[in-house]
N, C-alpha and C positions, 0 to 999 in steps of 0.2 A: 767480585766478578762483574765485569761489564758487559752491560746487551750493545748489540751491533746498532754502529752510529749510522742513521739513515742519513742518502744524500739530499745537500741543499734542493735539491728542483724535488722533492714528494712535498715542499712548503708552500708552492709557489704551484699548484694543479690546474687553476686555473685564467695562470695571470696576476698583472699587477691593476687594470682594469675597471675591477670592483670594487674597491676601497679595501682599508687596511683586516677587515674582520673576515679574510681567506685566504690570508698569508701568513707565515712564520707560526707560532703559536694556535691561531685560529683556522689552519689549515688540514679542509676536513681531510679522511680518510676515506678509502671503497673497498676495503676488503672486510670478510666478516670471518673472524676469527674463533678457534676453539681452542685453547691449550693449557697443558697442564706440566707439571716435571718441570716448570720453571729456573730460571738459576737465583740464585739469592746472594746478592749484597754482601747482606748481615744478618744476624740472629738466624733464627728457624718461626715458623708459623706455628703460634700458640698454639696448642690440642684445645682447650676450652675455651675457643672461639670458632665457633657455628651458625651459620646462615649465609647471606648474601648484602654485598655491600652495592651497590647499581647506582649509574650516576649519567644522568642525559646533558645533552647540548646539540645545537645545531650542526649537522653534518649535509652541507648540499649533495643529492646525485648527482646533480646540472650545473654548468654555471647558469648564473638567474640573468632575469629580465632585469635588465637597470638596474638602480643602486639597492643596494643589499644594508639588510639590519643583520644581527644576529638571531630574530627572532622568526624571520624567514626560513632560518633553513631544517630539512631534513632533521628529525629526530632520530638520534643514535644513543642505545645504551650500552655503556662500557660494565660491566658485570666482574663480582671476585667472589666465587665462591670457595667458600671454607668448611671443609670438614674432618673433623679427628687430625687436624695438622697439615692437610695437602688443599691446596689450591688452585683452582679451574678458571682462566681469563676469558670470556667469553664475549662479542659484540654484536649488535645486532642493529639493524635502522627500525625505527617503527613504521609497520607499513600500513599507514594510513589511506585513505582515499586518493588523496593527492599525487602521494608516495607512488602508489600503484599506477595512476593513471600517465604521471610521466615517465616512468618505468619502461610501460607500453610502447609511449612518444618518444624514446630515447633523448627528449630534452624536455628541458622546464616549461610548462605549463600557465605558470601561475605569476605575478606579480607580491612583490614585498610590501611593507607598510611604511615605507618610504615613498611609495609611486600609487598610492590604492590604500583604501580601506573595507571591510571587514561589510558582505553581505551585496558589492557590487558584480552585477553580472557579466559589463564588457571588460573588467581588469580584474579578475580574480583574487580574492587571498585564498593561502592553502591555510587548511589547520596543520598544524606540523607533529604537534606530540613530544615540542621537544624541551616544553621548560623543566616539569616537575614529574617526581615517581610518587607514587605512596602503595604501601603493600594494603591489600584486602580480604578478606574474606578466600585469603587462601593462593590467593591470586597478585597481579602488580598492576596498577593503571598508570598509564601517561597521559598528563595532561599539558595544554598550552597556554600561552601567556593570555592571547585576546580571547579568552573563555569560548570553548570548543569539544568534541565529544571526549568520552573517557573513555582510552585504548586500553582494553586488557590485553594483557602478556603474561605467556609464563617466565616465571621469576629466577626458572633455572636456564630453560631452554633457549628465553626471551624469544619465544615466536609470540610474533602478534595473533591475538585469537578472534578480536571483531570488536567492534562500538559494545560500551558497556552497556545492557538491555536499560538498566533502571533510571540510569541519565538520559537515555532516546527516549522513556517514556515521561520524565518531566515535559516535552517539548520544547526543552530549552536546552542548555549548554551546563558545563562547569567551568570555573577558575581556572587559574592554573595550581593556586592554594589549595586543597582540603586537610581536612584533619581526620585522624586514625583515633580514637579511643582507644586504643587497647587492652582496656580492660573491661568494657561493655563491647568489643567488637564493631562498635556504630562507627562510622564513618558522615563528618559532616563538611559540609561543600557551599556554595552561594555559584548564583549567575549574575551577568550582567549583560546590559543593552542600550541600542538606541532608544527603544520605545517605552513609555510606562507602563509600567512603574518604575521600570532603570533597573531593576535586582529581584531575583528571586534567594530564596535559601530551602536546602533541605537538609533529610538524615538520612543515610542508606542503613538498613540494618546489617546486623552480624554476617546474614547471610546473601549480602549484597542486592538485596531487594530492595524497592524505594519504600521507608516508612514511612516520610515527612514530606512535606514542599507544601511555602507558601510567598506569596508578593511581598516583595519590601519595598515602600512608598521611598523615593528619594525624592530632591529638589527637581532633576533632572539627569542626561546622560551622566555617567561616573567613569572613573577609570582603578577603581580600588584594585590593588595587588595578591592581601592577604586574609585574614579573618584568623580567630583562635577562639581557642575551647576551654573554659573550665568543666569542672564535674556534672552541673547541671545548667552551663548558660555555653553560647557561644556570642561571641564580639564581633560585629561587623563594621566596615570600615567605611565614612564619607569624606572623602580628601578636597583640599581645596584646590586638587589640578585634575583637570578636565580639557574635553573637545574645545580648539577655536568654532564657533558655532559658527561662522564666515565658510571655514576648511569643510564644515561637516557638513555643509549645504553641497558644496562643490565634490563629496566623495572623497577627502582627502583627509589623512588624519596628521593634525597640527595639535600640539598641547598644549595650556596656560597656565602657570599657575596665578591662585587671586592668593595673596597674601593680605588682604581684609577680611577675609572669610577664615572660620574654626572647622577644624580638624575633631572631626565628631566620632566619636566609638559606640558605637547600639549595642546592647545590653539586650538578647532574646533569650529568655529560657530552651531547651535543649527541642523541646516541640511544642513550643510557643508558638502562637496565632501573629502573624505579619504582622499585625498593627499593636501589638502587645508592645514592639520594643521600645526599650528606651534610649534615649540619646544623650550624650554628655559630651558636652564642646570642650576643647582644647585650644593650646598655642597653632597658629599655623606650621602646616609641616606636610610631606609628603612620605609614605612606609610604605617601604620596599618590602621587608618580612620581620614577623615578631618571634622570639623564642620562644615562650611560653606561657600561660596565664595560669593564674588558681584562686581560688577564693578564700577572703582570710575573715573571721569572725574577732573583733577586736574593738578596743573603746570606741566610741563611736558610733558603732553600725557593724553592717554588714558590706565586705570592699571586695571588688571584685580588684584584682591586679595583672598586667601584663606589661610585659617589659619583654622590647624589641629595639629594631636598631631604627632610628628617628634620622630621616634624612634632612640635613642641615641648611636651611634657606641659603642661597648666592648670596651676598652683602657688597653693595657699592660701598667707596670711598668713606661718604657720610653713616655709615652703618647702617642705612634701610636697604631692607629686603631687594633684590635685583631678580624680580619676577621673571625675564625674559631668559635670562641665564637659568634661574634655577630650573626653569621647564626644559630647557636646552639639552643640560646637564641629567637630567632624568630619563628623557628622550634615546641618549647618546651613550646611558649605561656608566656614567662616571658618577663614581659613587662619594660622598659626601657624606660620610654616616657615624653617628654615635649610640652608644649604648643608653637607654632609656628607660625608665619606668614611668606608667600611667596608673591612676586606681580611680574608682569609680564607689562611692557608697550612694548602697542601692537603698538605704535607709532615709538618708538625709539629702541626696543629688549632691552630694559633696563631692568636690573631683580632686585631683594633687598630680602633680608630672615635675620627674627632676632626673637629672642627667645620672647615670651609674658612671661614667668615665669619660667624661668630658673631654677628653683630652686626643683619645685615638680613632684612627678610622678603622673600624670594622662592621663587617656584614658578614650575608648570608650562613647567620647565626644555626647549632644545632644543639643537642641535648638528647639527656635520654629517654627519649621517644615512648618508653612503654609506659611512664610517667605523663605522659599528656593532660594538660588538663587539670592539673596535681602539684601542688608547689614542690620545688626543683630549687637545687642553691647550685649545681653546678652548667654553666653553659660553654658551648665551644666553636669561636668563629674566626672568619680569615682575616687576616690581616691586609687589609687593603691598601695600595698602591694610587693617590691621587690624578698620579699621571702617567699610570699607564690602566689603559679597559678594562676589565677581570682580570687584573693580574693578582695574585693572591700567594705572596715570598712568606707565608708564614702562619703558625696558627696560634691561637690565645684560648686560653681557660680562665672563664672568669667565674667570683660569687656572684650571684646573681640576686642576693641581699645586700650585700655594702659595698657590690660595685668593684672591689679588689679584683687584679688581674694575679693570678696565684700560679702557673706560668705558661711558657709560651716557647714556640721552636721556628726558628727559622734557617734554612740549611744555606741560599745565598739568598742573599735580600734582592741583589740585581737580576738575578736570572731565575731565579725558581717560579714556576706559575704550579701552585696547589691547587687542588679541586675542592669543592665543599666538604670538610671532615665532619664522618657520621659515627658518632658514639655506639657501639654495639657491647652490652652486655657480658659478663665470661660467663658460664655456666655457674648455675648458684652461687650469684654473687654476692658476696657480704656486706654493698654499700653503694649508694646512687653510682659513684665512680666506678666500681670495681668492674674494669673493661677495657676496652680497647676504644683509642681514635683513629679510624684510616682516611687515606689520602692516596688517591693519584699524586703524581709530580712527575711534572715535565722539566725538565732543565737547558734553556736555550740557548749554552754555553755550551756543554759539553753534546747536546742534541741528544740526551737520554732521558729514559720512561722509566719511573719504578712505581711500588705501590707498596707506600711506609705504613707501617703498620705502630701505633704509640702508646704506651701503658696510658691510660685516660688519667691515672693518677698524680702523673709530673709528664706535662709533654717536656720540660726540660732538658730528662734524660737522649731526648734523638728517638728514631724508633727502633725497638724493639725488634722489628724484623723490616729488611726492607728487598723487593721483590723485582728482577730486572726482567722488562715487555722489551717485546724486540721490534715496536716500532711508536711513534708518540701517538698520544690522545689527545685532539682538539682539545682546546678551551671549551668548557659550556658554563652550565648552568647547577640542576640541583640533584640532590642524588638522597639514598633512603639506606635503610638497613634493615631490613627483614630477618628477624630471628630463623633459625632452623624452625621453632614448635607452631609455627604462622606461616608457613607453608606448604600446602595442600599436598599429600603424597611425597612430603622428604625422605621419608623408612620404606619407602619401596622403590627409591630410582636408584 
């Protein structure tokens, strides 16, 4: 059964204008939706898949001031909730400060990070809310990419409920990164800035209270993406791209990368003192986000390991590094990415880094989540399109020890745009796998919206259940999956 094909002009809301990232695919939406009694494709909706699968990206209310990033606009979270077999599509914008205040103004307010940077008073940036989710303490946050407050939301209702108290009490900001323990309930986070020390890091505890925060000494300003967690350390990250200091005088944000400079990972214990960490240099490189870490006890020492996707220097002609491109390329969200392992032994400073699959582009890697922290042999990420933005025709499951791609689904390579697929558990499951991968998919061929649902065990098979929206959903960014038993009042709604 087919959902109703929207017409060409809902792609095209505000013009051709603004450049290419709010039109076709990237073209937001303004209605906020609740529906259920869906039609379905194929299969039927597992009974032992329960919770919520939520997945944000830039949605303008306005058209913007000037040229547009995708990082600009409007946070909106596209919501599936599952229960005992039935399914609830629900969206929501996060209503942030910003949000609210052009709302008010019935147009845009604020300037993008194309025209302005981050902390000026005559050209605004807005925080948006609209890179990443993580569930908490019962609850969901949004956070953004140039580290900004952390939006609680409920995870069913997705109404925004206010600034998270224990991030406005660090005095500082969050990532758009953090990490979930979930099996200690802690939730760990880092900031960053213009002024020193450049980084902060903390720990929220179980009950979303701040238990940790202290300075992390960098070189200077930074622009790190990510961080991750093992059992008792987490990983922070010092990249060798950063502010043009020229641009950052002037208010404006330009990027470099120095391909002389090491690609450095700090090693803090979980509430470890600022200056406790450690640091270990690598090859140059630029990381977008990592899948996982854990710590391994083995000849040698004691190694801490994490393996993410390593974004791949530009190369001129003669094979050296093309700095100006690869910050370009970074900048513009054209991904260049391999699968990677880094280890660090905290015994000896011994370090090792070597490619898991050399060979493919993929990102915006996931895994399962309840495992954070904890060595993990399955991961699951999109199959990236070099030459077209976020477009994502595909998904992979990889070992995440030898690197093997064990398999993979793609329904059309040319027109399919996938969302980031988030591994959700079945009820008492028998094995890291034993679950489910879902996905949005848009298809810009036929102009239809489903929402595939994939045995986590062979995405080969196609999915499992696949779910027809009766209208599309922007391209964005990252999305979560919160179990039913991590969601505060699920047995009473």
């Amino acid at each position: 059964m087919n959902a109703r094909v929207e017409p060409l002009e809902a792609f095209q809301p505000f013009g051709e204008d603004h450049g290419p990232h709010l039109t076709g695919a990237f073209a937001p939406v303004f209605d906020e939706l609740e529906l259920s009694d869906l039609p379905l494709v194929k299969g039927r909706i597992p009974s032992d898949l329960n919770g919520v699968y939520m997945r944000t990206g830039p949605n303008p209310r306005f058209a913007p001031q000037g040229r547009y990033h995708p990082f600009d606009g409007d946070g909106m979270i596209h919501a599936a909730q599952f229960e005992r077999g039935r399914l609830t599509y629900r969206n929501r914008w996060v209503r942030t400060e910003g949000f609210v205040e052009e709302e008010g103004a019935g147009e845009a307010r604020f300037h993008g990070i194309r025209e302005t940077l981050k902390g000026r008073d005559d050209k605004r940036l807005k925080d948006s809310g609209n890179t990443d989710l993580v569930g908490h303490a019962g609850k969901a946050l949004a956070l953004w990419y140039m580290s900004g407050e952390a939006w609680e939301f409920d995870p069913i209702t997705l109404e925004t409920l206010g600034k998270s108290a224990a991030i406005t009490q660090t005095g500082g900001a969050i990532s758009a990164h953090a990490k979930v323990d979930e099996i200690t309930g802690e939730l760990m986070f880092f900031d960053y800035g213009l002024e020193a020390p450049y980084m902060s890091y903390g720990v929220l505890a179980a009950d979303g209270s701040l238990a940790h925060h202290v300075p992390i000494a960098l070189p200077g300003p930074r622009l790190p993406h990510d961080m991750a967690i093992t059992e008792h350390y987490s990983i922070l990250h010092d990249l060798p791209l950063f502010h043009n200091h020229e641009a950052l005088k002037l208010g404006r944000h330009k990027i470099e990368f120095h391909p002389e400079m090491s690609t450095r990972l700090g090693v803090i214990a979980r509430h470890g003192a600022g200056d406790s960490i450690r640091w270990f240099d690598f090859s140059p490189c630029f990381l977008y986000h990592v899948v996982n870490a854990w710590e391994e006890s083995r000849e040698g020492g004691d190694w801490i390991v994490m393996v993410g996707c390593r974004y791949m220097p530009a190369r001129q002609a003669d094979g050296t590094v093309d700095a100006p491109r690869t910050a370009r390329d970074v900048a513009e969200l054209v991904q260049h990415a391999r699968l990677w392992r880094w280890a660090m032994n905290l015994k000896t400073g011994q370090t090792q880094e070597q490619p898991l699959d050399a060979e493919r582009n993929v990102e915006f890697p996931t895994f399962n989540a309840a495992l954070a922290g904890r060595r993990t042999r399955f991961g699951y990420l999109c199959d990236q399109r070099e030459d077209v933005v976020l477009q994502w025709p595909g998904i992979r499951k990889y070992d995440l020890d030898s690197g093997e791609m064990l398999s993979a689904w793609s329904d059309d390579r040319e027109h399919s745009w996938y969302s980031e697929p988030w591994f959700a558990a079945a009820d008492e499951p028998q094995s890291e796998d034993h679950g489910y991968v879902i996905a949005f998919q848009w298809n810009a061929a036929t102009r239809q919206q489903t929402l595939d649902i994939f045995d986590a065990r062979d995405l080969s098979r196609g999915p499992v259940a696949q779910v027809a929206l009766p209208r599309h959903i922007p391209t964005g960014f990252h999305g979560c999956w919160i179990a039913a038993s991590r969601i505060a009042g699920w047995g009473a709604r």
